[in-house]
N, C-alpha and C positions, 0 to 999 in steps of 0.2 A: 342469776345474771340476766337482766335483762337486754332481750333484743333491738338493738335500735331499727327504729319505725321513720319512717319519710312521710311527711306530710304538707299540704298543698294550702294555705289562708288565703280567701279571697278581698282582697280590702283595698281601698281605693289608693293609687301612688301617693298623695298628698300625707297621709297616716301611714303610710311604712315609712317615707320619711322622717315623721315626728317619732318612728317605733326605733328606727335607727338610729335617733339622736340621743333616746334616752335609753337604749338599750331593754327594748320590753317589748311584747308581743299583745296584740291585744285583737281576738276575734269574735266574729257572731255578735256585734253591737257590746262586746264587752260582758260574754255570759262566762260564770266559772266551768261549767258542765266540757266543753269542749278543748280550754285548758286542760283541764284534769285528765283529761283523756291522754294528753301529752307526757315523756317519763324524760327525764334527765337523760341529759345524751340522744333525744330522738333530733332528726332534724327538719325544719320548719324554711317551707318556701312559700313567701308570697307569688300570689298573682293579683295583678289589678285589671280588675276591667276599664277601670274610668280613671282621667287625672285626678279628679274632687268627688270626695264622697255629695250626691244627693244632685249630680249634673250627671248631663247628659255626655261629654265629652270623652268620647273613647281610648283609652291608651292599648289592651291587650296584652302586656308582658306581663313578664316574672322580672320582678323587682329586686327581691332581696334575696337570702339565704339564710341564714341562722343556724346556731347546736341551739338545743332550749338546753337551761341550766338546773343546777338541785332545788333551787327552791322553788317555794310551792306557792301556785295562782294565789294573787294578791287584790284587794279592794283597794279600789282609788276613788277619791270625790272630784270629780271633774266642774262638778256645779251642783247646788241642792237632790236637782232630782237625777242625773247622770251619774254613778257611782260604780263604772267597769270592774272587770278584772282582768288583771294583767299577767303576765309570764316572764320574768325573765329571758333573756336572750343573747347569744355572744353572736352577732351579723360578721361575716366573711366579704374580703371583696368581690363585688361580683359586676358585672354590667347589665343591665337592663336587655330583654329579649324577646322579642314580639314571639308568640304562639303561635299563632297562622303557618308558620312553614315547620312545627313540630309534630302539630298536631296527626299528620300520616305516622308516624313514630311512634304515638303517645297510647299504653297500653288500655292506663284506665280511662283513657275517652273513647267507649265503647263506641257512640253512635257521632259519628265524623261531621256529616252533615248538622248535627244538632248540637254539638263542641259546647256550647254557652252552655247547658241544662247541669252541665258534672260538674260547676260551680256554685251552684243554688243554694248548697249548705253551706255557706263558709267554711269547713273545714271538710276536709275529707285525707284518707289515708294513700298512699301510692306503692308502686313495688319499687325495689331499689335500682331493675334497671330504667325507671321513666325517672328518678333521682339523676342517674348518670346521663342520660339524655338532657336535661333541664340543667344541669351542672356544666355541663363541657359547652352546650350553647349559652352558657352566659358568663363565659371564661374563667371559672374557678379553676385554679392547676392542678394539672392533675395528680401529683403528689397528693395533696388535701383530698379530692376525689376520695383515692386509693383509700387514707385514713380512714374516710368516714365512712368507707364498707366494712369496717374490722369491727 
């Protein structure tokens, strides 16, 4: 049985959007390697630093929330030479929540003053209680919460 894992995508709010509409996950410019990393049942939190991918325009929340699903990272053609891949995904309601006042809180942001640098990978793994910190500030109920620690 596998463990479920908490995890962090860094991707601009304009593309969780489009992730949310079509129910799919897509990080790292759309590489398979950091999908796969992901298992059915883990669960998958945006953060965006910017409104639009490739501006300048700052936003700083966690956007969305997601279970990632059983199936397995998929290839999409976006245009000739853009050919992502993607992840399924079941997104929860949640509300948008700027980072700035979590980050005292937040485990895996080791070095406080430097907060932006533990985003550089697009993906990265978290412990379950910065899961529950990031979940309760972005009003998921906490019933669900509770679930998604079993």
């Amino acid at each position: 049985m596998h463990k479920r894992r908490f995890w962090i995508g860094t991707v601009s709010k304009e593309h969780v959007e489009r992730g949310k509409q079509e129910g799919i996950a897509q990080v790292c410019h759309g590489k398979a390697g950091p999908l796969k990393r992901m298992q059915a049942n883990d669960i998958l939190i945006y953060y965006s630093p910017q409104l639009i991918f490739g501006e300048k325009t700052p936003y700083q929340c966690f956007t969305a929330i997601g279970i990632v699903q059983p199936t397995s990272p998929y290839q999409v053609e976006m245009s000739p030479d853009f050919k992502p891949f993607r992840r399924d995904i079941n997104y929860l309601y949640t509300v948008d929540t700027p980072i700035r006042p979590l980050i005292p809180q937040l485990n895996f942001i080791q070095d406080k003053s430097h907060w932006g640098y533990t985003f550089r990978f697009g993906l990265l793994q978290i412990p379950s209680s910065d899961f529950i910190t990031i979940a309760k500030a972005m009003q998921l109920e906490e019933k669900q919460i509770h679930e998604l620690l079993i």
